[in-house]
mmCIF file of the N, C-alpha and C atoms, coordinates in Angstrom:
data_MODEL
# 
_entry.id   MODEL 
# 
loop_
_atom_site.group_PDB 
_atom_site.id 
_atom_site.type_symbol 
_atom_site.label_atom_id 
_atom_site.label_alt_id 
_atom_site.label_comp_id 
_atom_site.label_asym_id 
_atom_site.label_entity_id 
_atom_site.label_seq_id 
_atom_site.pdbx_PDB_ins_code 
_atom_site.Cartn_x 
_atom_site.Cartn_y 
_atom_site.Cartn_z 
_atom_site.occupancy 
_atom_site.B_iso_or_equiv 
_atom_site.pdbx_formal_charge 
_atom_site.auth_seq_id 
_atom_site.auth_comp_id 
_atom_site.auth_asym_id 
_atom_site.auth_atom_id 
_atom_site.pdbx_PDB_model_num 
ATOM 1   N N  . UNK A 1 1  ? -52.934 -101.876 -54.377 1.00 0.00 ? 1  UNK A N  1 
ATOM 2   C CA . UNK A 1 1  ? -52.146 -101.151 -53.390 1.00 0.00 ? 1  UNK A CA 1 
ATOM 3   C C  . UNK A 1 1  ? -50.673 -101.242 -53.760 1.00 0.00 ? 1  UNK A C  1 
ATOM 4   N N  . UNK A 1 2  ? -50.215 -100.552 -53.501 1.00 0.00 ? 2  UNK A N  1 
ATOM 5   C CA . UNK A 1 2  ? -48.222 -100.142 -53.536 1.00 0.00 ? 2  UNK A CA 1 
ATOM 6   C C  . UNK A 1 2  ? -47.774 -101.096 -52.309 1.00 0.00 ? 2  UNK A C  1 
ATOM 7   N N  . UNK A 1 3  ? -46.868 -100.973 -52.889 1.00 0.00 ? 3  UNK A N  1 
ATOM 8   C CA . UNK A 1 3  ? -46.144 -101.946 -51.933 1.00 0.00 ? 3  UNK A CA 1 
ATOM 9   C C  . UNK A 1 3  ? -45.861 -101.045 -50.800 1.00 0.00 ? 3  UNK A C  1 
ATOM 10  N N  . UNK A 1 4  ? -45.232 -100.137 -50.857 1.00 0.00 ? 4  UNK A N  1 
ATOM 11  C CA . UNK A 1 4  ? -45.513 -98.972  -49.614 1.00 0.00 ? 4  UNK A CA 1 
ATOM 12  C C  . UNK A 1 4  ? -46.357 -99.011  -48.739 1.00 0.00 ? 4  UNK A C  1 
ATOM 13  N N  . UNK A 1 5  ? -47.630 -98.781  -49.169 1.00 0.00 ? 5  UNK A N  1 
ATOM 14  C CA . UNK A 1 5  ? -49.040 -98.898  -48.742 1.00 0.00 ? 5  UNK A CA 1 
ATOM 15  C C  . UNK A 1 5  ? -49.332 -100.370 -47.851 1.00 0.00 ? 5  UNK A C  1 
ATOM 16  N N  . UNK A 1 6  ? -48.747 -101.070 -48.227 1.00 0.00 ? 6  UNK A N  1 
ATOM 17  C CA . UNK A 1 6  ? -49.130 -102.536 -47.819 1.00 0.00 ? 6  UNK A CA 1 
ATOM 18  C C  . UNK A 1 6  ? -48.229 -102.590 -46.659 1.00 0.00 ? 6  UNK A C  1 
ATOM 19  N N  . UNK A 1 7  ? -47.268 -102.133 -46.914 1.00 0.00 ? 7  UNK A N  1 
ATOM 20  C CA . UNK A 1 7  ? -46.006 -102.391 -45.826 1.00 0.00 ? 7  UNK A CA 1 
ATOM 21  C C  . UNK A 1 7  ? -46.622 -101.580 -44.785 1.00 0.00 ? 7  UNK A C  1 
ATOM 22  N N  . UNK A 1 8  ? -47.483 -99.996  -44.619 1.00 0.00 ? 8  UNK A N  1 
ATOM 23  C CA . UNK A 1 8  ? -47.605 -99.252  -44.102 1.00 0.00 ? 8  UNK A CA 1 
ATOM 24  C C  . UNK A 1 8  ? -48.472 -99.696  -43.346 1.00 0.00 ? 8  UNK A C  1 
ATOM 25  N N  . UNK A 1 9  ? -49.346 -100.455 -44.034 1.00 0.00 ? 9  UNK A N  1 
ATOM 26  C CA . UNK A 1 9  ? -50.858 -101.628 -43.194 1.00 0.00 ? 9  UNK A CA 1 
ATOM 27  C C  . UNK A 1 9  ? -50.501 -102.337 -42.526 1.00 0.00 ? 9  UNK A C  1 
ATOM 28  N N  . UNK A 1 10 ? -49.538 -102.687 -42.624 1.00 0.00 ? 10 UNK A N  1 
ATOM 29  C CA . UNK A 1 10 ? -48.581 -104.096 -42.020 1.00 0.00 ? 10 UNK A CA 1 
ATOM 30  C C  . UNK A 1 10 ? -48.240 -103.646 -40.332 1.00 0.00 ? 10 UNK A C  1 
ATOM 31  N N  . UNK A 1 11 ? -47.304 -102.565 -40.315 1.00 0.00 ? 11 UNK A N  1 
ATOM 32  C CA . UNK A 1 11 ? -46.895 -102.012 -39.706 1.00 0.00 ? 11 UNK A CA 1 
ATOM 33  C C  . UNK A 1 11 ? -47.946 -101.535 -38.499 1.00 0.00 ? 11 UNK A C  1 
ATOM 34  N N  . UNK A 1 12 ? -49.146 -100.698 -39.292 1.00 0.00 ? 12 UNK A N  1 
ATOM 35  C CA . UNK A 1 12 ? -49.765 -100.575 -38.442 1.00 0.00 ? 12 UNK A CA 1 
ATOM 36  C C  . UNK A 1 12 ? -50.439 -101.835 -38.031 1.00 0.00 ? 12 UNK A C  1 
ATOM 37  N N  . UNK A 1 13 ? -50.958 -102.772 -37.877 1.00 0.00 ? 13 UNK A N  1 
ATOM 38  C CA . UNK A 1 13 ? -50.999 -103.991 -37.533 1.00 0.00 ? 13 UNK A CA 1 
ATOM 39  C C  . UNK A 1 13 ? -50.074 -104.440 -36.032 1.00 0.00 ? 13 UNK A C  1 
ATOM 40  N N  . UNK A 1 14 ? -48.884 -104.298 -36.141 1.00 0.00 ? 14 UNK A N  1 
ATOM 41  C CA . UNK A 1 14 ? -47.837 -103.978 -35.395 1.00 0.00 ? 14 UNK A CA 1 
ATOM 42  C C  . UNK A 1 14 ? -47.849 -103.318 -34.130 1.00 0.00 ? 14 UNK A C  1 
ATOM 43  N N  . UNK A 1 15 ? -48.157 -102.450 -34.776 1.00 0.00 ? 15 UNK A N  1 
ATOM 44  C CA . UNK A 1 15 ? -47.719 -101.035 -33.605 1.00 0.00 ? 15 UNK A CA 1 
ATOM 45  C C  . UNK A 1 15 ? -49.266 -101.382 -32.636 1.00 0.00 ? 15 UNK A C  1 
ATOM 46  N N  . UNK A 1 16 ? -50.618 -101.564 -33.432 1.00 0.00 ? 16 UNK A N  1 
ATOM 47  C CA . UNK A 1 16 ? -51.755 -102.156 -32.756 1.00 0.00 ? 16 UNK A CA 1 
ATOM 48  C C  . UNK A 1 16 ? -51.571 -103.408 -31.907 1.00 0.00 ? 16 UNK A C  1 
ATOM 49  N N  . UNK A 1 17 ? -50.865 -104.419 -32.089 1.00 0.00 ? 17 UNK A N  1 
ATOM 50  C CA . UNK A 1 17 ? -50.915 -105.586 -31.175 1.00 0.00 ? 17 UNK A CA 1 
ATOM 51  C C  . UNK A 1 17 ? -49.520 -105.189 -30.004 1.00 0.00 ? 17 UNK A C  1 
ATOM 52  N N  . UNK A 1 18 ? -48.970 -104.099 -30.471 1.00 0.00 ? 18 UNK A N  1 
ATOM 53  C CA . UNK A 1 18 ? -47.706 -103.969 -29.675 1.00 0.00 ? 18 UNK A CA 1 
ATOM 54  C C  . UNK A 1 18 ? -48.289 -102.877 -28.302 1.00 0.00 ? 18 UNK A C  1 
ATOM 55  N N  . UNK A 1 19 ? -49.596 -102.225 -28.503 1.00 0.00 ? 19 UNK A N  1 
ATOM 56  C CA . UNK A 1 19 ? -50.589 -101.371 -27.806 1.00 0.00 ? 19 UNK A CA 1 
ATOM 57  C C  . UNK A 1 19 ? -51.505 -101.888 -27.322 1.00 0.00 ? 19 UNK A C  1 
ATOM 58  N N  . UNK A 1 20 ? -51.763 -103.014 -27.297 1.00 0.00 ? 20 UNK A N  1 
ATOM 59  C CA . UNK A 1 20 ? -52.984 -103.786 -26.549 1.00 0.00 ? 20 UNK A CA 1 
ATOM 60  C C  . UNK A 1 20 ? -52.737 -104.482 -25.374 1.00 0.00 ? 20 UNK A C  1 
ATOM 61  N N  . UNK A 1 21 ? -53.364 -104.411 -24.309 1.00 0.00 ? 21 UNK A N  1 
ATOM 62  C CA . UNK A 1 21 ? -52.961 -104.913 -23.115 1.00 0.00 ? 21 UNK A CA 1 
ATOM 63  C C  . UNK A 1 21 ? -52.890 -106.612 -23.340 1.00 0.00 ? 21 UNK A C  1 
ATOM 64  N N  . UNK A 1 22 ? -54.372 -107.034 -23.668 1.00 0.00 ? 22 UNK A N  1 
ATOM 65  C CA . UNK A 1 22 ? -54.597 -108.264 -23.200 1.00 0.00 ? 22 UNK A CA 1 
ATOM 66  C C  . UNK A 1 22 ? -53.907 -109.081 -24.055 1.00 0.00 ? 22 UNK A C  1 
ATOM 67  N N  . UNK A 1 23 ? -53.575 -110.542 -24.332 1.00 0.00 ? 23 UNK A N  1 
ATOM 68  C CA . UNK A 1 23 ? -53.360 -111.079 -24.795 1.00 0.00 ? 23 UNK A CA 1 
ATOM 69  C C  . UNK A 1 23 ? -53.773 -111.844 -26.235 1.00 0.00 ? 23 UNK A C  1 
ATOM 70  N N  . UNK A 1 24 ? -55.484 -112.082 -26.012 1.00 0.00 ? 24 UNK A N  1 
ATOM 71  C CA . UNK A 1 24 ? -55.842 -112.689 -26.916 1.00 0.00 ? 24 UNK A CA 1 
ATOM 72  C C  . UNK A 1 24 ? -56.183 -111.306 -27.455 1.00 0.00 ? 24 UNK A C  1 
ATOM 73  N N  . UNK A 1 25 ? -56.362 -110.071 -27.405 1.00 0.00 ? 25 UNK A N  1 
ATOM 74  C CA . UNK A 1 25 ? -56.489 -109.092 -28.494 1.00 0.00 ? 25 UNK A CA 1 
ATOM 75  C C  . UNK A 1 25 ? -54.914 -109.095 -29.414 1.00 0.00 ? 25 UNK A C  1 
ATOM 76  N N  . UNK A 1 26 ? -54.176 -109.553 -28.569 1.00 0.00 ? 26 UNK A N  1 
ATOM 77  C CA . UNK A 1 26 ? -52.661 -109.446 -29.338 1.00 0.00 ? 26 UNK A CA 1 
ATOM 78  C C  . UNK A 1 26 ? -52.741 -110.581 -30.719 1.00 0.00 ? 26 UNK A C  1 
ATOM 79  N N  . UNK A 1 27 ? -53.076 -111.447 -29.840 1.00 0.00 ? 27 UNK A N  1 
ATOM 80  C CA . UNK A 1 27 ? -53.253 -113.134 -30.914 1.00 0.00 ? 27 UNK A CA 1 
ATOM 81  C C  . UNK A 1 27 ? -54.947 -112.398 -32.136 1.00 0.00 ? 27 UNK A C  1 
ATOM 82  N N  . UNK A 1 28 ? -55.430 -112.068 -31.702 1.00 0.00 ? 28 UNK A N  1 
ATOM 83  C CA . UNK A 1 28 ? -56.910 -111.503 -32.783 1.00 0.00 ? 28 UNK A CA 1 
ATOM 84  C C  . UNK A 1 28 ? -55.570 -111.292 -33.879 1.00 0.00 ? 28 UNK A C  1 
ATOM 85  N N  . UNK A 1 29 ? -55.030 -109.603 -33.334 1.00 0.00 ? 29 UNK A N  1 
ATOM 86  C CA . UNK A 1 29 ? -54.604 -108.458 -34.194 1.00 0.00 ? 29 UNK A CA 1 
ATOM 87  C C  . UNK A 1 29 ? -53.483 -109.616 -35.355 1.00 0.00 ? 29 UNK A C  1 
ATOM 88  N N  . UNK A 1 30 ? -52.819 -110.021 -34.391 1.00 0.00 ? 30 UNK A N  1 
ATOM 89  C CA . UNK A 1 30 ? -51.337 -110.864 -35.405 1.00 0.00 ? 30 UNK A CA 1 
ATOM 90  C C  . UNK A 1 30 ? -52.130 -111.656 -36.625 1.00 0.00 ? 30 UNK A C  1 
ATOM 91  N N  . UNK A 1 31 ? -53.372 -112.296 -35.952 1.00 0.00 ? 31 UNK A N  1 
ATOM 92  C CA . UNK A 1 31 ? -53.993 -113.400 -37.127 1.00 0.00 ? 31 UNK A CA 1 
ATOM 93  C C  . UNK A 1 31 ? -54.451 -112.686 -38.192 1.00 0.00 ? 31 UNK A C  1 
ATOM 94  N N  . UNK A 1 32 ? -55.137 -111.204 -37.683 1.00 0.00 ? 32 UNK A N  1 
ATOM 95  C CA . UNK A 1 32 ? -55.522 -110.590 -39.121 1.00 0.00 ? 32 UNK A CA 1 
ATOM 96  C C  . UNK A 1 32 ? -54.824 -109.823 -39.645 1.00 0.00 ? 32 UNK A C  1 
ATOM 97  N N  . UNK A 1 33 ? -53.576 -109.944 -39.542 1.00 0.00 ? 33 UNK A N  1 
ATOM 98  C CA . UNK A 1 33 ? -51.951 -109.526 -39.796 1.00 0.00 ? 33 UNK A CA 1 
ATOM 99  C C  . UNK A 1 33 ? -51.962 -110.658 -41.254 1.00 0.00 ? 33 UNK A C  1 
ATOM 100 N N  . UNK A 1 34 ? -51.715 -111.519 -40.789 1.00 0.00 ? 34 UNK A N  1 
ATOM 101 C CA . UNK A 1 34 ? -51.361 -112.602 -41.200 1.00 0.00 ? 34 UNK A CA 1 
ATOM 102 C C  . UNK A 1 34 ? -52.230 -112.885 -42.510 1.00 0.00 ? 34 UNK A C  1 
ATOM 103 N N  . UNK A 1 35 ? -53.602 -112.773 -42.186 1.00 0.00 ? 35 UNK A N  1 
ATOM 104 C CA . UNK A 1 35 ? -54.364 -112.900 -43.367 1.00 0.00 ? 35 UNK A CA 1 
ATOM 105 C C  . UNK A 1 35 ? -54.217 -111.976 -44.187 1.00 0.00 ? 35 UNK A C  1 
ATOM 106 N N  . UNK A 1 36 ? -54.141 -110.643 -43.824 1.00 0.00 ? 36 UNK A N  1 
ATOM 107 C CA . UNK A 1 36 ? -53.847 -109.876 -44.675 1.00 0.00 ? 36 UNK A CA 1 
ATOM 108 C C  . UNK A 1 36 ? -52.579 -110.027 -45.792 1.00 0.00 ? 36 UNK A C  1 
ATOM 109 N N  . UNK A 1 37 ? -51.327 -110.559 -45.291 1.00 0.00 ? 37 UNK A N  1 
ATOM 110 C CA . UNK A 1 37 ? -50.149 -111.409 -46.103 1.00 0.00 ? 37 UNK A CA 1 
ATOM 111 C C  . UNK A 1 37 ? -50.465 -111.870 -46.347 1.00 0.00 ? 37 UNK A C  1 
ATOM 112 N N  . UNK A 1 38 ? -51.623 -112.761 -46.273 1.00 0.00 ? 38 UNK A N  1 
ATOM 113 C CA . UNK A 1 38 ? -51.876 -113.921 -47.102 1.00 0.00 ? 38 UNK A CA 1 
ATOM 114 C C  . UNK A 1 38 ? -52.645 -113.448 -48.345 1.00 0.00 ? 38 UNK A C  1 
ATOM 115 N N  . UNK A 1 39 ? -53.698 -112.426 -47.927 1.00 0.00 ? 39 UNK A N  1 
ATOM 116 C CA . UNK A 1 39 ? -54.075 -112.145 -49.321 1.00 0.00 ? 39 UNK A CA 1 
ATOM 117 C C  . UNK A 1 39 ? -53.408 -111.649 -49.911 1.00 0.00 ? 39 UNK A C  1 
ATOM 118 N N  . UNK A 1 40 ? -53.115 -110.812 -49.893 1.00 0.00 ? 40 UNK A N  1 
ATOM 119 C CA . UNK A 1 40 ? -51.681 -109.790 -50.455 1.00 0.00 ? 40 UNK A CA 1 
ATOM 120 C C  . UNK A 1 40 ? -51.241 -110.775 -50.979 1.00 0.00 ? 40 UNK A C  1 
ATOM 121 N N  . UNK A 1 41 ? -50.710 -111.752 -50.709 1.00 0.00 ? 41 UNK A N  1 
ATOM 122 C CA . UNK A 1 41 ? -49.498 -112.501 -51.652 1.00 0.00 ? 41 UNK A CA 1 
ATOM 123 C C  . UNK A 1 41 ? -50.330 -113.370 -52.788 1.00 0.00 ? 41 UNK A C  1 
ATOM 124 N N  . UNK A 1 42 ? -52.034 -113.805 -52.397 1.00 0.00 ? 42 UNK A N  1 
ATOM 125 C CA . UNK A 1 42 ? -52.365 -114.167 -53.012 1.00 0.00 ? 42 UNK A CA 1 
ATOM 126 C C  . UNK A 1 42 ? -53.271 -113.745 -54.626 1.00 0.00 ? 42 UNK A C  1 
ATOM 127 N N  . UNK A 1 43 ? -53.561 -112.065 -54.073 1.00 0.00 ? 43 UNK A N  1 
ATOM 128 C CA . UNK A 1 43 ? -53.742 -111.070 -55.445 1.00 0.00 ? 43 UNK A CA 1 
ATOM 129 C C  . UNK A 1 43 ? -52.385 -110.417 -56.172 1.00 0.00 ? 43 UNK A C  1 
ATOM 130 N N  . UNK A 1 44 ? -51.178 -110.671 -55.381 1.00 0.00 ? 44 UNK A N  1 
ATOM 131 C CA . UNK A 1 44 ? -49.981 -110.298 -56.274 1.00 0.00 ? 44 UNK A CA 1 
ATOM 132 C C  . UNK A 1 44 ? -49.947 -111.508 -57.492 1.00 0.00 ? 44 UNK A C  1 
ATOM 133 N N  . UNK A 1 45 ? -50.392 -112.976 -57.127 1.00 0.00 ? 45 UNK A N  1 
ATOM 134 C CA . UNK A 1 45 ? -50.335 -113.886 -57.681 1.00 0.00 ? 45 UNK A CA 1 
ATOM 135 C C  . UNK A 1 45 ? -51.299 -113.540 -59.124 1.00 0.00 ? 45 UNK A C  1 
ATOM 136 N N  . UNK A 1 46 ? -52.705 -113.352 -58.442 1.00 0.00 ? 46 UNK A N  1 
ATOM 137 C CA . UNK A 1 46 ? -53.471 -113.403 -59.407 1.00 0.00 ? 46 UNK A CA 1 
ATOM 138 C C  . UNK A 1 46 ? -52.599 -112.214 -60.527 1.00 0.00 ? 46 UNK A C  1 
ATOM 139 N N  . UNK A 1 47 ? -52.647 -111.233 -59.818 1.00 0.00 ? 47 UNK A N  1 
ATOM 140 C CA . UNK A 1 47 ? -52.129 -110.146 -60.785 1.00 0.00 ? 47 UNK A CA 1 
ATOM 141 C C  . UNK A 1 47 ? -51.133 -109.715 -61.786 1.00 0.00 ? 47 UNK A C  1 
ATOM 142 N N  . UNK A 1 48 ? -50.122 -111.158 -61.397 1.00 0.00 ? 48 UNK A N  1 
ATOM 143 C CA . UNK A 1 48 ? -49.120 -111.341 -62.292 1.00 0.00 ? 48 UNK A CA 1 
ATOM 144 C C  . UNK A 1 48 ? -49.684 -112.627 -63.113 1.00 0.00 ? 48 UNK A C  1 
ATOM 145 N N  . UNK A 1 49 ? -50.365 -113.576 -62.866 1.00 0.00 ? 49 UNK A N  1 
ATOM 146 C CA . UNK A 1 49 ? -51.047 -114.179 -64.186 1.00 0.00 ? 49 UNK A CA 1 
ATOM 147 C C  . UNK A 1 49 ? -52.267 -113.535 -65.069 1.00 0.00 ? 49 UNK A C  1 
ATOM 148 N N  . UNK A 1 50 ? -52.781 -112.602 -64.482 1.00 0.00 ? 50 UNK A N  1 
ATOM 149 C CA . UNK A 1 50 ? -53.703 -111.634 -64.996 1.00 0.00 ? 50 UNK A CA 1 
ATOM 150 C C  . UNK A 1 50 ? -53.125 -111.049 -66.044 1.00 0.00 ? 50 UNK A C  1 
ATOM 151 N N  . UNK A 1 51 ? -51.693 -110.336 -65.671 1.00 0.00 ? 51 UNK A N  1 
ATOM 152 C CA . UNK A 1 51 ? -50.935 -109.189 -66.722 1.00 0.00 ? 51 UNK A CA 1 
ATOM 153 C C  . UNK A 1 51 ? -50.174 -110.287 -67.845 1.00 0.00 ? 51 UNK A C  1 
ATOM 154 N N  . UNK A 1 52 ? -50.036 -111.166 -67.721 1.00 0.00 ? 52 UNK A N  1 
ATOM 155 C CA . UNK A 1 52 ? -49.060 -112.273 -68.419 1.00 0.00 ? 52 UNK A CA 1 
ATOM 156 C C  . UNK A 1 52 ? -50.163 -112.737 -69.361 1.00 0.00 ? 52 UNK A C  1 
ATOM 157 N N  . UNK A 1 53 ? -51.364 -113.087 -68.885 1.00 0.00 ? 53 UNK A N  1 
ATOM 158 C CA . UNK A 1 53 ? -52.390 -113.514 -70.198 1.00 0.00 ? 53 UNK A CA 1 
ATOM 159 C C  . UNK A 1 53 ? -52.870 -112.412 -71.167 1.00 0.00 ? 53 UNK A C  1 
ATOM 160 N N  . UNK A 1 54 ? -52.924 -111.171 -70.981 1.00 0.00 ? 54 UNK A N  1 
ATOM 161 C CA . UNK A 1 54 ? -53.111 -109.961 -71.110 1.00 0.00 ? 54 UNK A CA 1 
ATOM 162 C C  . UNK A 1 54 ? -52.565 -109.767 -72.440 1.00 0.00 ? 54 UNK A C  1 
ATOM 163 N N  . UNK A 1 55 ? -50.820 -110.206 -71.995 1.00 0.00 ? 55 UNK A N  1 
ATOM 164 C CA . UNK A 1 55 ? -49.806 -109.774 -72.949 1.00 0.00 ? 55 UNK A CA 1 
ATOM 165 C C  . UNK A 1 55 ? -49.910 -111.208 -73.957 1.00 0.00 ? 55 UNK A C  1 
ATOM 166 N N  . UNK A 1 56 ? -50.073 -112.154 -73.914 1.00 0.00 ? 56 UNK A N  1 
ATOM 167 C CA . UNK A 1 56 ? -50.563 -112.913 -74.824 1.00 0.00 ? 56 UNK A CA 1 
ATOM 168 C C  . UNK A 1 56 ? -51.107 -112.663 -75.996 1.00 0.00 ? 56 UNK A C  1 
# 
């Protein structure tokens, strides 16, 4: 995904917990916010030691 794209997921994430009445749907939406940054940061990882052994 583009970084665009990711930001755009993000966002909507956002705008979803910022539209939900109850509370713990707010706390659901933020946590799988969150994981989602987390993977994200954790396949940018892979993907820059991926391209670096590559060029080896």
């Amino acid at each position: 995904m583009t970084t665009d794209s990711v930001n755009k997921l993000l966002a909507s994430f956002d705008d979803l917990a910022s539209k939900a009445d109850d509370v713990n749907v707010q706390f659901l939406i933020r946590a799988i916010k969150l994981h989602a940054e987390l993977t994200d940061a954790r396949i940018a990882d892979l993907e820059q030691t991926l391209t670096a052994s590559l060029k080896k």
